[in-house]
Structure formats: C-alpha cells, structure tokens
C-alpha positions as CSV (number, residue, x, y, z in Angstrom):
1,X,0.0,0.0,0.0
2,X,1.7,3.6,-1.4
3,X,2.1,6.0,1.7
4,X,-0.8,8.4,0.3
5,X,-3.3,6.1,0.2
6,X,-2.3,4.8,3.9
7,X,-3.0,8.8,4.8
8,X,-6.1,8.6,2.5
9,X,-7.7,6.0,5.1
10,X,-6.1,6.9,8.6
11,X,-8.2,10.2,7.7
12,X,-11.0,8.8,7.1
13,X,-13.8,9.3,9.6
14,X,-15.3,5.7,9.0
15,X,-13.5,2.9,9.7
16,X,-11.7,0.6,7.6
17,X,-10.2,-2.9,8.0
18,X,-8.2,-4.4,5.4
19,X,-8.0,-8.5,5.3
20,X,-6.0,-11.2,3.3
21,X,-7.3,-14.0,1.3
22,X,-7.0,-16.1,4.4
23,X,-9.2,-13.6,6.6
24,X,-6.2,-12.1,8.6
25,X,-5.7,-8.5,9.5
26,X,-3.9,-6.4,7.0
27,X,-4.6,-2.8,7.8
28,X,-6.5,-1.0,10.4
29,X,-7.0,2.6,10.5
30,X,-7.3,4.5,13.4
31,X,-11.5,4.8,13.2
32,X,-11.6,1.2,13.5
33,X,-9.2,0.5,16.2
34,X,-11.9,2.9,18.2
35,X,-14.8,1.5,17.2
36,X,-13.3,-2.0,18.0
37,X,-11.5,-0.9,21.2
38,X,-8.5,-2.8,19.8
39,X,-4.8,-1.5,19.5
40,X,-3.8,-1.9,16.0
41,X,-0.3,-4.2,16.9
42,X,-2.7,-6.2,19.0
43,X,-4.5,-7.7,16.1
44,X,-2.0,-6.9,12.7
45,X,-1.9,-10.2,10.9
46,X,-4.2,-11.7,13.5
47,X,-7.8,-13.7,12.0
48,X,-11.1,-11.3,11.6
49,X,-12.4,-13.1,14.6
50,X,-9.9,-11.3,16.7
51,X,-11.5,-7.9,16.3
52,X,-14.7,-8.9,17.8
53,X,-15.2,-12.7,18.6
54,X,-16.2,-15.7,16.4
55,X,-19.4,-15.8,16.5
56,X,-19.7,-11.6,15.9
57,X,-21.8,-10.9,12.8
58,X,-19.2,-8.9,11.1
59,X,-16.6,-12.0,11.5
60,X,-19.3,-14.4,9.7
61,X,-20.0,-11.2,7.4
62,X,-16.2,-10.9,6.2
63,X,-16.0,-15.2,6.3
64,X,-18.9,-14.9,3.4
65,X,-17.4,-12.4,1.6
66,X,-14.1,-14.3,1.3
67,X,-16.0,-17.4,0.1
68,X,-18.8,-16.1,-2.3
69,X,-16.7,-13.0,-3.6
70,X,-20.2,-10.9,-3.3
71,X,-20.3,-7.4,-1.7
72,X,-22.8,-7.5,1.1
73,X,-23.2,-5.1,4.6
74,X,-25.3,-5.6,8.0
75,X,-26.9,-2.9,10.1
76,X,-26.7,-2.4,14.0
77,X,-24.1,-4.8,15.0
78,X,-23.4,-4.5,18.7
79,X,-19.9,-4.3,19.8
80,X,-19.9,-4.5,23.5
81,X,-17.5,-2.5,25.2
82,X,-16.4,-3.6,29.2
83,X,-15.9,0.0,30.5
84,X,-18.2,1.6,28.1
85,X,-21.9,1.3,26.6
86,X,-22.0,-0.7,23.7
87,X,-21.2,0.6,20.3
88,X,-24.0,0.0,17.4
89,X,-22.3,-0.3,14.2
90,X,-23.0,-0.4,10.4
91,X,-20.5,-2.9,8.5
92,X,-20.0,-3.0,4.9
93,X,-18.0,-5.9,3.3
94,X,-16.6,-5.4,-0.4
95,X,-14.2,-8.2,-2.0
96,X,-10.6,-7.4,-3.1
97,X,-9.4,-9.2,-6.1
98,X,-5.8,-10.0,-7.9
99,X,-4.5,-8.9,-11.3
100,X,-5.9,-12.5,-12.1
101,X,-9.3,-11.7,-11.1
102,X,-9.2,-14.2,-8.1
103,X,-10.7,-13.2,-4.3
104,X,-7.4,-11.9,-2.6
105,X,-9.3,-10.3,0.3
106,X,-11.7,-8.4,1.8
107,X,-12.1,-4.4,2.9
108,X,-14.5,-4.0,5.8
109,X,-15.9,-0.5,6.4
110,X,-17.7,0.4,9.6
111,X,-19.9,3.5,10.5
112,X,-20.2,4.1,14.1
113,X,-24.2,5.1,14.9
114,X,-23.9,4.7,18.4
115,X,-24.5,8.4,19.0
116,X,-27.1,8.8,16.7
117,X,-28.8,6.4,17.9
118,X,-28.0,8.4,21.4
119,X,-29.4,11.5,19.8
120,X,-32.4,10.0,19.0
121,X,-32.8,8.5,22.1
122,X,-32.6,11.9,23.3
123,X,-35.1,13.5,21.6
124,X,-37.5,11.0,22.3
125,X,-36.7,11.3,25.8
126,X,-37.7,14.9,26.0
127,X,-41.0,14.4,23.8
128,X,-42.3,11.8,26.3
129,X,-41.4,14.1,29.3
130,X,-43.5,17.1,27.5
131,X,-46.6,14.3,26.8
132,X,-46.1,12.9,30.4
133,X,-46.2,16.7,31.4
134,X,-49.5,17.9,29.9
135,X,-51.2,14.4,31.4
136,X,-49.4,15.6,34.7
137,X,-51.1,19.3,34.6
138,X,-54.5,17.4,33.7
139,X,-54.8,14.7,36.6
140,X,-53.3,17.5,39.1
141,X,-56.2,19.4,38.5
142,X,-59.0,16.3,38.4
143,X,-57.8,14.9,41.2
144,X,-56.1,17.5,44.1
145,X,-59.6,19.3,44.6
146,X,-61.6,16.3,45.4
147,X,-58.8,15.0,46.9
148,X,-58.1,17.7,49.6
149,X,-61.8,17.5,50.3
150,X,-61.8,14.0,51.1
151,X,-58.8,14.4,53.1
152,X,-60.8,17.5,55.0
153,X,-63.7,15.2,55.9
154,X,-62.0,12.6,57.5
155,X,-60.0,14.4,59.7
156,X,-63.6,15.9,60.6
157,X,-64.8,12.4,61.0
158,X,-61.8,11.5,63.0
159,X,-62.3,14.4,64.9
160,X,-65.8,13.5,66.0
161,X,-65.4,9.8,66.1
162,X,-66.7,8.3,69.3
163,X,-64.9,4.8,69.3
164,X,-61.5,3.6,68.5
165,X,-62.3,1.9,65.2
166,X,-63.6,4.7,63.5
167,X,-61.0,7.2,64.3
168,X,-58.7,3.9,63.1
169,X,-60.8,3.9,59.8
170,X,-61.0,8.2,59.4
171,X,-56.9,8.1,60.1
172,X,-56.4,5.4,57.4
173,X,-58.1,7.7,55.0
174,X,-56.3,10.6,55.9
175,X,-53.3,8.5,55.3
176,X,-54.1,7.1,51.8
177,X,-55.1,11.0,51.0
178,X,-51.7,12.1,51.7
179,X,-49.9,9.2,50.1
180,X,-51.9,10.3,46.7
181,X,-51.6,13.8,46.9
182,X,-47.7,13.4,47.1
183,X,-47.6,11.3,44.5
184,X,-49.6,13.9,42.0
185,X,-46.8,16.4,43.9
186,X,-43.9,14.1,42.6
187,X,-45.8,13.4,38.9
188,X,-46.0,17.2,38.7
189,X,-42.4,17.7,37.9
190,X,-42.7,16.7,34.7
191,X,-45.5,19.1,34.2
192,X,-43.6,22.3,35.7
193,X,-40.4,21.6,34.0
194,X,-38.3,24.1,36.5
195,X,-35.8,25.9,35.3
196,X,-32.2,24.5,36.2
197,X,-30.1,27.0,38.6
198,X,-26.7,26.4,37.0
199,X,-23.4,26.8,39.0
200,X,-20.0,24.9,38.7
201,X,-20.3,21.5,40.4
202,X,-17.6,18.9,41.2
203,X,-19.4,15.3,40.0
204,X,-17.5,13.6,43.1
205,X,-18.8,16.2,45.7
206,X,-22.1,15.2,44.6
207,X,-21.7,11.6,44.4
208,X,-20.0,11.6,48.0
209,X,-23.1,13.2,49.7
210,X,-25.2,11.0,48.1
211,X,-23.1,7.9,49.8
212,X,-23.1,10.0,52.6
213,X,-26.9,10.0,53.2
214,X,-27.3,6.4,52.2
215,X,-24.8,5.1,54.7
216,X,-27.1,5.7,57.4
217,X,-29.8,4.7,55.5
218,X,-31.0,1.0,56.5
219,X,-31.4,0.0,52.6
220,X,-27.5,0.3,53.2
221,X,-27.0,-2.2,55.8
222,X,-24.4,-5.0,54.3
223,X,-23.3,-3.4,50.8
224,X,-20.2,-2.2,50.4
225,X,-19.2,0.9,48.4
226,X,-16.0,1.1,45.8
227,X,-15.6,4.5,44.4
228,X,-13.2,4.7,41.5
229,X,-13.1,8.4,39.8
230,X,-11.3,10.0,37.8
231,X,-9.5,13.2,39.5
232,X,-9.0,15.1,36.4
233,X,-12.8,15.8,35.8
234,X,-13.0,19.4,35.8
235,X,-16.3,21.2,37.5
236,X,-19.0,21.8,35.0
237,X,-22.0,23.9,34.9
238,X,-25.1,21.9,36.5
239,X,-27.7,22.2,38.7
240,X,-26.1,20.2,41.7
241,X,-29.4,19.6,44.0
242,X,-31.5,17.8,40.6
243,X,-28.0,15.5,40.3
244,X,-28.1,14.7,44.1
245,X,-31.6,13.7,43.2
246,X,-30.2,11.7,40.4
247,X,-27.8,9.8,41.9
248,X,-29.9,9.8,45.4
249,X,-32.9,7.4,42.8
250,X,-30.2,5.5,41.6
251,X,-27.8,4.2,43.8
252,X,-31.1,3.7,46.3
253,X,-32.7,1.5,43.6
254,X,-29.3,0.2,43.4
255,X,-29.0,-0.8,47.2
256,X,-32.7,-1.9,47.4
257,X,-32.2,-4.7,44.8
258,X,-29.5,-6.0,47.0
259,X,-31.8,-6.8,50.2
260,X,-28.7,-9.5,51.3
261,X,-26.2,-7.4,50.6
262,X,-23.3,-6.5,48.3
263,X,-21.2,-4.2,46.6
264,X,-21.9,-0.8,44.6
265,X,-19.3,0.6,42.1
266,X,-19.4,4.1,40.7
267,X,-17.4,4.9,38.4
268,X,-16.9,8.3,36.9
269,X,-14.6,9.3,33.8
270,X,-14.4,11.7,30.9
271,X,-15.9,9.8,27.7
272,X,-14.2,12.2,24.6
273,X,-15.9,9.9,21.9
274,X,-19.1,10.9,22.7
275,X,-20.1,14.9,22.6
276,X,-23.3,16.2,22.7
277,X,-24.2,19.2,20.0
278,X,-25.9,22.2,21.9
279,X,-28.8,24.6,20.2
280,X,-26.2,26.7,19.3
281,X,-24.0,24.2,17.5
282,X,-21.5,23.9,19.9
283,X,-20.2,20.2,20.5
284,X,-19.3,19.6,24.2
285,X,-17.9,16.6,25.4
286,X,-18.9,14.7,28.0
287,X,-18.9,12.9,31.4
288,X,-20.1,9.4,32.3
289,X,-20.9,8.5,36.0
290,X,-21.6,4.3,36.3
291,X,-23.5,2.7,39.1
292,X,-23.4,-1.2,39.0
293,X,-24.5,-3.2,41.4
294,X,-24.4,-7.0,42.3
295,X,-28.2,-7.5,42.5
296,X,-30.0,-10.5,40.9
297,X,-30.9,-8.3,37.7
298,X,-33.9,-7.3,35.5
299,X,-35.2,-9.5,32.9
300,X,-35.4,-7.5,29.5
301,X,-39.3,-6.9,29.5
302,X,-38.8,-5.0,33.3
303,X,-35.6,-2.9,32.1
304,X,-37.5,-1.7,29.2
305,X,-40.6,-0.3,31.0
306,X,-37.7,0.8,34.0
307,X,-37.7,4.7,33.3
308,X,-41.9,4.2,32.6
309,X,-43.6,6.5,35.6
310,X,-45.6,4.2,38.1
311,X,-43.7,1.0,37.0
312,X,-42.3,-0.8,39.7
313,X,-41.3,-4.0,40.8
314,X,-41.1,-3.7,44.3
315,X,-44.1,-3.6,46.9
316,X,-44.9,-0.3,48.2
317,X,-42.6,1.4,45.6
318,X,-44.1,4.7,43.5
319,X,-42.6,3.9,40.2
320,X,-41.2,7.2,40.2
321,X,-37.5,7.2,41.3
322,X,-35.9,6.4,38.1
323,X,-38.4,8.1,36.0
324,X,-37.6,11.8,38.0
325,X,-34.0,10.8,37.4
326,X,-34.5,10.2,33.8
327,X,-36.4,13.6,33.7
328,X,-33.6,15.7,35.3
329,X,-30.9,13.9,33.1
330,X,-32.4,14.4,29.8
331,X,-33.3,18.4,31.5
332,X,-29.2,18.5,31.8
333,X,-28.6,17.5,27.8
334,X,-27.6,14.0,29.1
335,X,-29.2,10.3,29.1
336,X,-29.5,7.5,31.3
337,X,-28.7,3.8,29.8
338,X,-29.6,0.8,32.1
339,X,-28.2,-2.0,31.0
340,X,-29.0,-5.8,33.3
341,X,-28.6,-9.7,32.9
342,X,-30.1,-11.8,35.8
343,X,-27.9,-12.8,37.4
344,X,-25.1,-10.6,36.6
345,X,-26.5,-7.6,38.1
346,X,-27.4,-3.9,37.1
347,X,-25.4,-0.7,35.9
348,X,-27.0,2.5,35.2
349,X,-24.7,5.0,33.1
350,X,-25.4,9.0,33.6
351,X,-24.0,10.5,30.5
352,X,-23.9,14.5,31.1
353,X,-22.7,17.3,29.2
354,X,-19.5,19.0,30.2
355,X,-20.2,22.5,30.0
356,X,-18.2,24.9,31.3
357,X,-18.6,28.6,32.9
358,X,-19.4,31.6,30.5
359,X,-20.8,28.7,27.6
360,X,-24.0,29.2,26.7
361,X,-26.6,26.0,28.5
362,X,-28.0,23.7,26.6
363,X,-31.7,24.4,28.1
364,X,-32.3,27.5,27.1
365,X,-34.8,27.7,30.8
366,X,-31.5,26.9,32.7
367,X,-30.1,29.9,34.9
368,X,-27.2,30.3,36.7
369,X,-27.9,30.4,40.3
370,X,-27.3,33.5,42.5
C-alpha cells in the first residue's frame, strides 16, 4: 500500500479494515481500532475473529465475503464494550481481487451510529417528558380538589369519632389522601419543568453526599461501596441539588435490589468519543458516572418499562424514582442507559454534558444560580 493512500484512510472518519485472502488482518486505520476498542499491533496479521469474537456478525460477514466474492453489509451490530456502553455499528463488506481476477481479500468498512442512535434517544426522551407533562397538569387538576376534600372530611370524622375503630378507619383515609396527593406532587415535575439553577459542580462532591446519606440509611445495611473516579474531571455547569436527586434514585434502587447485601461501584470518567451538540451548534464533550451493582438483575421486559412512571417491581414502591432521574438527566442535555442480565447484576450509566462557565446552556430555561 503507497504511503498516500495509507494517509487517505487513517483520515477517514469511518473505519476501515483491510483483510488477506486467508481472513487475517492487513490494515487498520485509526476509526476502527476505536470502534473495536482494539490497539492496531494487538490484532496486525491476527484472523477477523480477533476484532470482535467468532461468533460476531461482522466475522461471519467478512467469512462470506471471502468465500462467495459478493459485496454484502449488515446494520446495527453491537460491539460490546467492558468499561463503556455498547457501540452500534454499520458494517459494509466489499471483495478485493488480484490482477488474475481471483478473491485476494476483503475491505470492511464500519460507520459508528452509536451516537445517533443516542441523539435519538434523546429526543424522544424529552417528547415523552412534554406528553407525560401535559397528562401531569390534567390529573393535578381532576384529582387534588376532590382530593383535599376527602382528606378534610375525614379528619372531621376522626375528629368526632366516638370509638377507636372509627377514628382507626377516618386516620387510614387521611393517610391514603396524603400518600396520593404526594404522588400527584412528585408526577408534577414533569409538568412544571423548573428551570435549572446552574453553578459549577464537582461530579465527586455530589456523588460523595449522596453515599453520605445512604450510609445511614437501612437500605445500606451489608453493601459495600468502591468509588473509582477520575481526579481530572473538571467542575462543569449543573444544577447540583437535581443530580443529588439523580444519583440519590439510583444508587437507592441500586441498594434496594441488594436486600442481602453486596457491593456498589461508581465509576466516573471523561468519555471524549461521545459529545453532545448544543442549540447553538457547539459540540461539548462529556462525562459518564456508572452505578453497577451485584443484585439478581432485570429480565429485558422490566428494564424496558424501567424509566416508565408508576412502574415498579417492588411492593410499596411509586414507580417514580428512576423516572424523575430520567427527567432531570435528559433536562441536563444528558441520558441515562440501564443495562441488566439476571444474574449478573445492574449498571445505570449517567452521560452529562461538560459545559463549562461563560458557555451558553443547553436548556435554554437553565439559569445560573445567585
């Protein structure tokens, strides 16, 4: 290969792999060793299997190519990634040939759509929050009227009750009143969609408070806590008492789904593949904060509905602690992923821009605080 055509591809910003008749690595430019997460000398003249395991679509792609001499691509092939989320990518497979016409390789070339997928995501997220906001304002209206006068005549009943099982039966009421009209106060969030007072925030200041509160919480009791940041995330520009909400709904859902105990890791590093585009076309990079527990997981059908308002799993749960976390997230320009295997546990990834003081904010209701 001449030396301008090797600058051709390392400048390319999809990637490209370059195989041998007998399916072994040839070339790698730089976009593909990212996608892959592999170091180039790692897998140089190693087979196609080595890039992303045998039984990986793109291996069996390549395999075909090599044997039928056909051009032929798949769409979102997962890549998992240990310390990351998993990459989606596009693969297309062409077939080289000799001066003799025979099959003498193959030339794989992957798009990365792992953050346009994100984006997507994204958007979705906030049109859901704006639906689930307008059904918020609606119920908040049918319900706290009648409600609060419910509420007001059985604390007259218990007030006038003249044995022990009636004032029992007026307080239960009373109870149950108070339990639904906090729950319309927690569903109302998503209607009000309060502005977020901005100021610079250290990620580990707020994570550390959060451990703080929970260690003398009894959800706590047997689960030990391994912290492992990265000291050379800078402050950013957030809204720290919505992230101590975050994190507070997380690593408690966390905690609760270890009832026998167990561990907690978070995790916290700056993620420079992904940046997040703001309205005014600025691209910021980002932070990523990981909670992973050791809990018994979620079967695929729960951790799809997880983030769904009044979902829950557990008795005498709301359904609304991962939800409001989603909400003030997606509010930041950030996303939540959960990914779970029974068995193997959950981990919760808090992607959040990482804007800095003096840049414009990426919600444009978003105010610095006094």
């Amino acid at each position: 290969m001449s030396r301008d055509l090797r600058h051709v591809i390392d400048a390319l910003q999809a990637g490209v792999v370059i195989l041998d008749r007998a399916g072994q690595v040839e070339e790698l430019n730089p976009q593909a060793s990212r996608f892959l997460r592999v170091p180039v000398e790692a897998v140089l003249g190693a087979p196609v299997e080595r890039l992303a395991g045998a039984e990986h679509a793109m291996s069996r792609l390549a395999r075909s190519v090599l044997a039928s001499g056909l051009s032929a691509q798949e769409s979102d092939l997962k890549v998992e990634r240990r310390h990351d989320t998993d990459a989606l990518l596009d693969v297309a497979a062409s077939p080289l040939f000799d001066d003799r016409g025979e099959p003498d390789g193959v030339v794989l070339v992957l798009r990365d759509r792992t953050l346009q997928k994100r984006l997507l995501q994204l958007e979705a997220e906030r049109e859901r929050f704006q639906a689930l906001g307008q059904m918020a304002a609606g119920l908040a209206h049918e319900i706290k009227n009648p409600l609060g006068g419910i509420r007001g005549a059985a604390e007259l009943l218990a007030h006038r009750a003249t044995d022990d099982k009636a004032r029992e039966t007026a307080g239960i009421i009373v109870r149950e009143a108070t339990r639904i009209a906090s729950l319309v106060e927690d569903l109302m969030v998503f209607a009000r969609g309060e502005a977020l007072r901005l100021r610079p925030v250290n990620i580990h200041e707020v994570i550390d408070g959060v451990l703080a509160l929970l260690a003398l919480d009894p959800v706590a009791a047997g689960i030990a806590v391994e912290r492992v940041y990265d000291p050379s995330l800078p402050e950013f520009l957030a809204d720290p008492d919505r992230l101590t909400q975050v994190f507070l709904n997380l690593a408690r859902n966390a905690m609760q789904a270890m009832p026998g105990g167990g561990s907690l890791a978070v995790t916290s590093r700056m993620t420079l593949d992904h940046r997040v585009t703001t309205p005014e076309g600025r691209l910021v990079p980002t932070l990523a904060v990981w909670l992973e527990d050791t809990g018994p997981g979620m079967p695929e059908e729960v951790l799809r509905q997880a983030t769904t308002p009044f979902f829950t799993t557990r008795s005498g749960g709301t359904g609304l602690g991962l939800a409001v976390a989603d909400f003030w997230v997606t509010q930041h320009g950030g996303m939540i992923h959960l990914e779970s295997k029974l068995g193997r546990g959950t981990r919760a990834r808090v992607t959040l821009p990482l804007r800095r003081a003096g840049a414009p904010a990426t919600d444009p209701r978003a105010k610095a605080a006094p």
